[in-house]
N, CA, C, O and CB atoms as a CASP TS submission, in Angstrom:
PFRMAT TS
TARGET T0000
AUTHOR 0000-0000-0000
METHOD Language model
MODEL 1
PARENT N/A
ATOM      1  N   UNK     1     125.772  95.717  96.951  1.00  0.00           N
ATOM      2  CA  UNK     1     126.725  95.401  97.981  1.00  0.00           C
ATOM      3  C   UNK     1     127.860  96.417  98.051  1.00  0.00           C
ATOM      4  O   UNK     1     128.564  96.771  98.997  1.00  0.00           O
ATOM      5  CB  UNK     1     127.275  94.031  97.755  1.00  0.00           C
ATOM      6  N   UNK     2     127.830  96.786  96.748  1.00  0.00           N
ATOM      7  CA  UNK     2     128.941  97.807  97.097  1.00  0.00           C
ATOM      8  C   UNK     2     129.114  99.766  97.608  1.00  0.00           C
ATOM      9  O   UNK     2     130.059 100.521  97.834  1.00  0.00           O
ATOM     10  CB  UNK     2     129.572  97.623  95.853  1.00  0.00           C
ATOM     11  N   UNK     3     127.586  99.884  97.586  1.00  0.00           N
ATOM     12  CA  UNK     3     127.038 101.315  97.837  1.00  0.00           C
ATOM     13  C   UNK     3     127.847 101.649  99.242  1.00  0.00           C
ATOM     14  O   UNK     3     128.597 102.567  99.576  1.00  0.00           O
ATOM     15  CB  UNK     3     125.166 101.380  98.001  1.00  0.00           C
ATOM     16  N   UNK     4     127.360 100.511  99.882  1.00  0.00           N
ATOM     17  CA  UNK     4     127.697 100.689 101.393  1.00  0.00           C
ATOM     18  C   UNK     4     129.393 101.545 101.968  1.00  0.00           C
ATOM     19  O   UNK     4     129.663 102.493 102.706  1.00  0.00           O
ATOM     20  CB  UNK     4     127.667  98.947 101.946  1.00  0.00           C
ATOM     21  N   UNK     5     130.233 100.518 101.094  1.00  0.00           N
ATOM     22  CA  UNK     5     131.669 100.471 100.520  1.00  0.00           C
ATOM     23  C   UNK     5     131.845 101.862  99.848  1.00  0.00           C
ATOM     24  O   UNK     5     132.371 102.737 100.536  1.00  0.00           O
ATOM     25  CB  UNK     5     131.907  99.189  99.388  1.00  0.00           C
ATOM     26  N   UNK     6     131.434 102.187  98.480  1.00  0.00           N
ATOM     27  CA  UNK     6     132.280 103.084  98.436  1.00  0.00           C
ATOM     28  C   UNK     6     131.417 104.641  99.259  1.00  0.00           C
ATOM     29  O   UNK     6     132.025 105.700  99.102  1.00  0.00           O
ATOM     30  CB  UNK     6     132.758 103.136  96.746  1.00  0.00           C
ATOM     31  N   UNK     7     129.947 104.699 100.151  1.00  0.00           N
ATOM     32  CA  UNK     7     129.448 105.496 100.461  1.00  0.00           C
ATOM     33  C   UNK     7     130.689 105.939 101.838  1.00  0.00           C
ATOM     34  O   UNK     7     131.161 107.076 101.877  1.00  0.00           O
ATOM     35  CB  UNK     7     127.935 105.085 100.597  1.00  0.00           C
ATOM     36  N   UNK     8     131.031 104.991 102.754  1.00  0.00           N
ATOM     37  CA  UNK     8     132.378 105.553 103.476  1.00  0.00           C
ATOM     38  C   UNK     8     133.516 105.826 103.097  1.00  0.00           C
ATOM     39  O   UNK     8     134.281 106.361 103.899  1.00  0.00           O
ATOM     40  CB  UNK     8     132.767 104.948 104.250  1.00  0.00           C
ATOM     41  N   UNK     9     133.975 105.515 101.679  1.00  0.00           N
ATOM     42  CA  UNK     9     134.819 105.983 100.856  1.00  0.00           C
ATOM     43  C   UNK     9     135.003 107.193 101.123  1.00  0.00           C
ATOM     44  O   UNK     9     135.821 107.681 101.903  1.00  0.00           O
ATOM     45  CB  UNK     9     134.545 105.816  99.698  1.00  0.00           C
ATOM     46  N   UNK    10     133.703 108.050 100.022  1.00  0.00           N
ATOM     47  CA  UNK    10     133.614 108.661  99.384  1.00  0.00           C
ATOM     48  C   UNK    10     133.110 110.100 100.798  1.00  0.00           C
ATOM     49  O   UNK    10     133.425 111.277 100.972  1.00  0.00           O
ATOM     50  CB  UNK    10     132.798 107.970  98.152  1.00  0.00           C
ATOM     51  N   UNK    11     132.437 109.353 101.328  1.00  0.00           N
ATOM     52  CA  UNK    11     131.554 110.434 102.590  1.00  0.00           C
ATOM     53  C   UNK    11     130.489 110.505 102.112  1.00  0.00           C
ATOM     54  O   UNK    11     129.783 110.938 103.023  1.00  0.00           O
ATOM     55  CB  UNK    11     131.981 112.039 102.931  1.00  0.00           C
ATOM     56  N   UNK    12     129.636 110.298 100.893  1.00  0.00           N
ATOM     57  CA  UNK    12     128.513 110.716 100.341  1.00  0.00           C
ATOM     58  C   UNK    12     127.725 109.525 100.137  1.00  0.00           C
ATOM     59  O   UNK    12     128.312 108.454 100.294  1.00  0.00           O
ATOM     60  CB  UNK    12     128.734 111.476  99.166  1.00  0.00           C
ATOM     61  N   UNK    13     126.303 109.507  99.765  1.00  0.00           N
ATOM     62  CA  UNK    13     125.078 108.684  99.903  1.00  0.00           C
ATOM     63  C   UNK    13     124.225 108.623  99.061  1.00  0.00           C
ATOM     64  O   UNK    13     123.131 108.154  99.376  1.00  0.00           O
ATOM     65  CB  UNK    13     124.435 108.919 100.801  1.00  0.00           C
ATOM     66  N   UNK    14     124.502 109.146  97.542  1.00  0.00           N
ATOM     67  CA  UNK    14     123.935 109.270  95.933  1.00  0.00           C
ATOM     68  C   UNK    14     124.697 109.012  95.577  1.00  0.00           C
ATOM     69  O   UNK    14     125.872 109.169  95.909  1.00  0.00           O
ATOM     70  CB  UNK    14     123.469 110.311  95.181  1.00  0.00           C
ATOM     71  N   UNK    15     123.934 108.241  94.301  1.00  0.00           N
ATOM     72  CA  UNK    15     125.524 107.753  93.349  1.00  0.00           C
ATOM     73  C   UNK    15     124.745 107.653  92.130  1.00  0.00           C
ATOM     74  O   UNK    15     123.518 107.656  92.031  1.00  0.00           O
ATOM     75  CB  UNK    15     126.556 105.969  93.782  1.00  0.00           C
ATOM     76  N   UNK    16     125.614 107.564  91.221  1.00  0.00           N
ATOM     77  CA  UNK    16     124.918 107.617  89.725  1.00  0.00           C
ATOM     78  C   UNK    16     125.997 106.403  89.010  1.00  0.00           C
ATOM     79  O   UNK    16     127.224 106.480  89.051  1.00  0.00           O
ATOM     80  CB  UNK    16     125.019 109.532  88.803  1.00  0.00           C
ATOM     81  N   UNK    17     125.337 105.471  88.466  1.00  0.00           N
ATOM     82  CA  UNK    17     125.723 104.113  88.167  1.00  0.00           C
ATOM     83  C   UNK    17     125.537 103.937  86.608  1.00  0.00           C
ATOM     84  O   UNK    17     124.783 104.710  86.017  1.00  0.00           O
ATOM     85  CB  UNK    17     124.839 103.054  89.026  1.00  0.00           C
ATOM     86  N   UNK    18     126.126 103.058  86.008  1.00  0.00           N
ATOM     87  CA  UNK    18     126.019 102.737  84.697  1.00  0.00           C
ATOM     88  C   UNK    18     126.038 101.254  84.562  1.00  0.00           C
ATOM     89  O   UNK    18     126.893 100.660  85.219  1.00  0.00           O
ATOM     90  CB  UNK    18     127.056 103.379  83.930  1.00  0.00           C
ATOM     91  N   UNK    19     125.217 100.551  83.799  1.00  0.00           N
ATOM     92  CA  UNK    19     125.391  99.277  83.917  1.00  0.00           C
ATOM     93  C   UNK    19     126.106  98.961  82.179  1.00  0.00           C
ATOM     94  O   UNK    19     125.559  99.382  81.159  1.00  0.00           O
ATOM     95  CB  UNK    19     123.791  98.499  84.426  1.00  0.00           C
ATOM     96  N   UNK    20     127.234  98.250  82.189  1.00  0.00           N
ATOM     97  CA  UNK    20     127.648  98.380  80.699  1.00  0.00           C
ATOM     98  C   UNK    20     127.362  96.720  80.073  1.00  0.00           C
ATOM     99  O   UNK    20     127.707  95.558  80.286  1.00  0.00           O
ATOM    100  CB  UNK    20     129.526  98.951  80.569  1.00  0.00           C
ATOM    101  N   UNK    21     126.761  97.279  79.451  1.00  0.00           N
ATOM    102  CA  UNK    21     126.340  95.883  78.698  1.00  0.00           C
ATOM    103  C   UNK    21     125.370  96.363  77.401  1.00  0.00           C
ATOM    104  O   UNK    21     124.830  97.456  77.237  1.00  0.00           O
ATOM    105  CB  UNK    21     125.359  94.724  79.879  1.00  0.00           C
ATOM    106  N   UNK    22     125.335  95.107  76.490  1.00  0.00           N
ATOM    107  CA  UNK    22     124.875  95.783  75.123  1.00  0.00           C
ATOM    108  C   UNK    22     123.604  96.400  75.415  1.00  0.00           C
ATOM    109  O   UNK    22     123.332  97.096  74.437  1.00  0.00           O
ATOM    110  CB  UNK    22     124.694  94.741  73.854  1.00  0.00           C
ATOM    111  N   UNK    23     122.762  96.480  76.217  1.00  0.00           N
ATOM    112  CA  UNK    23     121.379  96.784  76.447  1.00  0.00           C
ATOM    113  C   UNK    23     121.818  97.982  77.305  1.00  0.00           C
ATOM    114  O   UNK    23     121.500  99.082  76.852  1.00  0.00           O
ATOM    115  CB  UNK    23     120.366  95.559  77.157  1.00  0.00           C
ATOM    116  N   UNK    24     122.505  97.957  78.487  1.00  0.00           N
ATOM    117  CA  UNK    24     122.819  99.621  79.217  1.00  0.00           C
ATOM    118  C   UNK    24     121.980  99.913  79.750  1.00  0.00           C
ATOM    119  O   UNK    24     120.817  99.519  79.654  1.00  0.00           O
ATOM    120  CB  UNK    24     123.058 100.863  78.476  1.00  0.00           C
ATOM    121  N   UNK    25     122.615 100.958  80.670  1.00  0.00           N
ATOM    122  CA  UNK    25     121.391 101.378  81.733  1.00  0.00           C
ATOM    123  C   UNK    25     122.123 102.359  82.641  1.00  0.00           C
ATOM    124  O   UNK    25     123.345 102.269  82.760  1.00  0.00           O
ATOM    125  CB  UNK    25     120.686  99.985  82.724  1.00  0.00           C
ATOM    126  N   UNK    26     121.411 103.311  83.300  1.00  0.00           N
ATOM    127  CA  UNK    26     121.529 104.296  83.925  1.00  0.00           C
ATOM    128  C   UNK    26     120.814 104.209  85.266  1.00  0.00           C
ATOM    129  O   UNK    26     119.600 104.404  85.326  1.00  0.00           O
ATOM    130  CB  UNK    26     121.181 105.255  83.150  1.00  0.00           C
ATOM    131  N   UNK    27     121.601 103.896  86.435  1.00  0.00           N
ATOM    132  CA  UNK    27     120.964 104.117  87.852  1.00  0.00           C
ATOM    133  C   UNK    27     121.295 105.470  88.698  1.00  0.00           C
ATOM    134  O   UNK    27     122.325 106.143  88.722  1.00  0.00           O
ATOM    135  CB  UNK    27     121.432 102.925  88.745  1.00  0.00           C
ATOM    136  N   UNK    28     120.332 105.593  89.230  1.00  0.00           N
ATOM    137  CA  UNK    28     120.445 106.448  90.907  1.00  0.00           C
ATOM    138  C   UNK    28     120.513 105.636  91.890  1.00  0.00           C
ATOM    139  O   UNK    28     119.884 104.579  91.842  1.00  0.00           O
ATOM    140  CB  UNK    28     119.189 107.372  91.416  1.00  0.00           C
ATOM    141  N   UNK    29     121.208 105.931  92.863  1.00  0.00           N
ATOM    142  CA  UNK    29     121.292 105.241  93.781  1.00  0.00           C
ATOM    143  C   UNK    29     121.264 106.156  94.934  1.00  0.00           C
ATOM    144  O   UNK    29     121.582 107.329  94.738  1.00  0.00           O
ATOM    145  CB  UNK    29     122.310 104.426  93.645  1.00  0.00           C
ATOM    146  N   UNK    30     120.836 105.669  96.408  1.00  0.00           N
ATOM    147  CA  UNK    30     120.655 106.323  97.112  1.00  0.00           C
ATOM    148  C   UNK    30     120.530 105.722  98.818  1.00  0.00           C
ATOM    149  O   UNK    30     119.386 105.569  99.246  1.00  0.00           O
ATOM    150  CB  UNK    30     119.723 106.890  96.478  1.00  0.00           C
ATOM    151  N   UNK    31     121.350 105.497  99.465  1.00  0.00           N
ATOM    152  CA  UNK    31     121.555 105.027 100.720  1.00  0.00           C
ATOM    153  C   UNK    31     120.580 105.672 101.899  1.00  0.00           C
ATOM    154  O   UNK    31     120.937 106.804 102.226  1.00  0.00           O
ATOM    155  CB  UNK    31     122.994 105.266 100.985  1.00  0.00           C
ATOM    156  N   UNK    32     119.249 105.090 102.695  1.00  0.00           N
ATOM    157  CA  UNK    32     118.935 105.193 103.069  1.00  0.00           C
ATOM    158  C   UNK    32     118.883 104.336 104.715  1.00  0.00           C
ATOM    159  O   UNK    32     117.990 103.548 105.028  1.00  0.00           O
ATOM    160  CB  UNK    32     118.500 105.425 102.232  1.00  0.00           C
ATOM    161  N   UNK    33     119.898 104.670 105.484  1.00  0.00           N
ATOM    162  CA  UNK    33     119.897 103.761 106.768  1.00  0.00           C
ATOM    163  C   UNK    33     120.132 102.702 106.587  1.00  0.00           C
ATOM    164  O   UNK    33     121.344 102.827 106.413  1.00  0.00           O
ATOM    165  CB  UNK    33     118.881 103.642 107.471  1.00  0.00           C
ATOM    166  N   UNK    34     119.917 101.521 106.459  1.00  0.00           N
ATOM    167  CA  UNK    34     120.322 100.056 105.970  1.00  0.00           C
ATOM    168  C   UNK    34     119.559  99.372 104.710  1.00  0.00           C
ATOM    169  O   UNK    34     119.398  98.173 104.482  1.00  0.00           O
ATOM    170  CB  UNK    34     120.085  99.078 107.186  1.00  0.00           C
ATOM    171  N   UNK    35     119.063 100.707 103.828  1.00  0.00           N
ATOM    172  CA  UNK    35     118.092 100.349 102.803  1.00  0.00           C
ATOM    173  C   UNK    35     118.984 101.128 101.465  1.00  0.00           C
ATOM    174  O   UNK    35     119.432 102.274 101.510  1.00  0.00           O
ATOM    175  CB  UNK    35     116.314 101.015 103.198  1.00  0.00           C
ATOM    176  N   UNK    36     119.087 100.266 100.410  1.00  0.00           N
ATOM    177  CA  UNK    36     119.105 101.351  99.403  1.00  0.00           C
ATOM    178  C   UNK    36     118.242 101.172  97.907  1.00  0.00           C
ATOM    179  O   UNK    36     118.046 100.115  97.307  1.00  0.00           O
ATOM    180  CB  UNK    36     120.632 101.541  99.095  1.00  0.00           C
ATOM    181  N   UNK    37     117.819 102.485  97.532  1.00  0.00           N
ATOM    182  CA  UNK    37     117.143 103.195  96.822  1.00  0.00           C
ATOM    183  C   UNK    37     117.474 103.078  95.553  1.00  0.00           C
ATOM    184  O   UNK    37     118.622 103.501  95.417  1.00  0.00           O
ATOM    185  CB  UNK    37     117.153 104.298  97.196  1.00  0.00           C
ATOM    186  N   UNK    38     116.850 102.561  94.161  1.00  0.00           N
ATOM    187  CA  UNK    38     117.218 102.163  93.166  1.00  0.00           C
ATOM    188  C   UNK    38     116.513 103.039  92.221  1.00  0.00           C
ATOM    189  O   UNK    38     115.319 102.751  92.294  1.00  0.00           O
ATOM    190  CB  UNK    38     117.081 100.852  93.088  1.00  0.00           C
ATOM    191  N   UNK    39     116.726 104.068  91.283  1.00  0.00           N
ATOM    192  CA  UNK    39     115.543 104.422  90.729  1.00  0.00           C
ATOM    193  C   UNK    39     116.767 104.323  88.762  1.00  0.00           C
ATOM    194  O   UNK    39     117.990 104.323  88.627  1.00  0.00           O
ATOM    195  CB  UNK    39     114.646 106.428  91.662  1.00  0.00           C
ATOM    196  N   UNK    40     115.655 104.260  87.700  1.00  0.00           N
ATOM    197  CA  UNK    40     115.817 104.139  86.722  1.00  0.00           C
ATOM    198  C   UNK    40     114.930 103.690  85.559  1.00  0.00           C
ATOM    199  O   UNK    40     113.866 103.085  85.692  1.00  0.00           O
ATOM    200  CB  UNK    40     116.564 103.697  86.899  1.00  0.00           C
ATOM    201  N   UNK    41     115.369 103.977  84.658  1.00  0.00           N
ATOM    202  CA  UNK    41     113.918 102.578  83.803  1.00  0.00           C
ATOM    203  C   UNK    41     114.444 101.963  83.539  1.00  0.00           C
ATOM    204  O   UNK    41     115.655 102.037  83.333  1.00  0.00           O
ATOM    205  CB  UNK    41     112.901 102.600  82.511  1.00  0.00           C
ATOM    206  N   UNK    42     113.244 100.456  83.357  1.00  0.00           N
ATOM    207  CA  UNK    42     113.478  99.409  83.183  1.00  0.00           C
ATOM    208  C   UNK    42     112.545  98.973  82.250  1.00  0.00           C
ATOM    209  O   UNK    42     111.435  99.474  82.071  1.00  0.00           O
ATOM    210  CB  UNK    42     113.590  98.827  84.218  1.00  0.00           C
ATOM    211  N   UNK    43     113.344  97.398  81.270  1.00  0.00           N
ATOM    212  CA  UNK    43     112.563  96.892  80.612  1.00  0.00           C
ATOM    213  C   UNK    43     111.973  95.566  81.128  1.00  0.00           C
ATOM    214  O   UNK    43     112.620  94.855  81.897  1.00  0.00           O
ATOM    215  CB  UNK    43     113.099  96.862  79.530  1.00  0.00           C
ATOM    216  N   UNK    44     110.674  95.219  80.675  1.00  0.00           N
ATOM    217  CA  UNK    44     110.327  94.257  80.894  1.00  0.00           C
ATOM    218  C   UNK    44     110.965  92.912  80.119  1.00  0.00           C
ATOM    219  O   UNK    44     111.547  93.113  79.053  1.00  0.00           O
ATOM    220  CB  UNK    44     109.179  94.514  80.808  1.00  0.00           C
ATOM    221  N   UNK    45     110.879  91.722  80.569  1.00  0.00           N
ATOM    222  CA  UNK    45     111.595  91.063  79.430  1.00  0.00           C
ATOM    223  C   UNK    45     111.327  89.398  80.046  1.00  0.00           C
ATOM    224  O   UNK    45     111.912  88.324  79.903  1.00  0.00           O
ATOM    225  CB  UNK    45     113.487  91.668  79.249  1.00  0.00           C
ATOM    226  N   UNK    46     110.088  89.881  80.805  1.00  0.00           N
ATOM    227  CA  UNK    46     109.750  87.941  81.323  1.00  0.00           C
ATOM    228  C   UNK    46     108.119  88.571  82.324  1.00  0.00           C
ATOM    229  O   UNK    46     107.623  89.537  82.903  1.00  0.00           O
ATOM    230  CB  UNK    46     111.762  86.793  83.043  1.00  0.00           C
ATOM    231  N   UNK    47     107.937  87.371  81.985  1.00  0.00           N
ATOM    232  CA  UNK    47     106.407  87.804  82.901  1.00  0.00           C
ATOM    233  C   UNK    47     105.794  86.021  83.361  1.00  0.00           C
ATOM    234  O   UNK    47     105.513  85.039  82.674  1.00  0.00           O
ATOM    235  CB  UNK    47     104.802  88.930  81.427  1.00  0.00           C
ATOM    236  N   UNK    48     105.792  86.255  84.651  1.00  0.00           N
ATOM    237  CA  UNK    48     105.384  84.687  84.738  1.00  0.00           C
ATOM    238  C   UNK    48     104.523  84.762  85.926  1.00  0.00           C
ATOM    239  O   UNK    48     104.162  85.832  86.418  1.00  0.00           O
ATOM    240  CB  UNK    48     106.707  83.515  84.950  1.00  0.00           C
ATOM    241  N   UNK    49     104.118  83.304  86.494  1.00  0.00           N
ATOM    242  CA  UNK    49     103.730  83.019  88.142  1.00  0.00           C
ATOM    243  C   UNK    49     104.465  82.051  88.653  1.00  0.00           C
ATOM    244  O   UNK    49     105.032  81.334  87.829  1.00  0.00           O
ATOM    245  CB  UNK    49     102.269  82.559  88.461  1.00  0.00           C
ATOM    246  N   UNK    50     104.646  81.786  89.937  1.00  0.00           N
ATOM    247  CA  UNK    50     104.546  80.990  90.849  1.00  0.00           C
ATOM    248  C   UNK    50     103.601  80.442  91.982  1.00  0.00           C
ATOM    249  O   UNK    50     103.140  81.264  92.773  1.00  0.00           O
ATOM    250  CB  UNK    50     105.234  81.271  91.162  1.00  0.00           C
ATOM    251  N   UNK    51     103.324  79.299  92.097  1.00  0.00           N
ATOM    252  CA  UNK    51     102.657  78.893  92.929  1.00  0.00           C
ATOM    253  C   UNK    51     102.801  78.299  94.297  1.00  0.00           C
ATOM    254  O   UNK    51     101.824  78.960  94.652  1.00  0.00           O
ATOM    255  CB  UNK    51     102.236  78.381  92.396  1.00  0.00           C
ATOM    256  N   UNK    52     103.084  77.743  95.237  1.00  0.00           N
ATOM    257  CA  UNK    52     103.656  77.640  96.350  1.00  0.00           C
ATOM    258  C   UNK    52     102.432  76.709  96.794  1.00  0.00           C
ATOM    259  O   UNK    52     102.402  76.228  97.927  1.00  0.00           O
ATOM    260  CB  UNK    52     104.064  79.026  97.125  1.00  0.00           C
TER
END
């Protein structure tokens, strides 16, 4: 929610993110028209189904 925000801030449309928490993490981010672009690794840490 906030890419949008600081992308007219800033004038720019990449961003490089940090998530702080004991586990951490490193994003790209990347504003594409009304879409944005998430890239990083990730851990797995649940695996399930749903049925409907």
């Amino acid at each position: 929610m906030l890419a949008p925000i600081w992308a007219r801030k800033l004038n720019k449309i990449d961003f490089n993110a940090r998530q702080i928490s004991p586990r951490g993490g490193n994003l790209k981010l990347s504003l594409e028209g009304d879409r944005l672009n998430i890239t990083g690794e990730a851990v797995l840490y649940m695996k399930g189904e749903i049925y409907v």
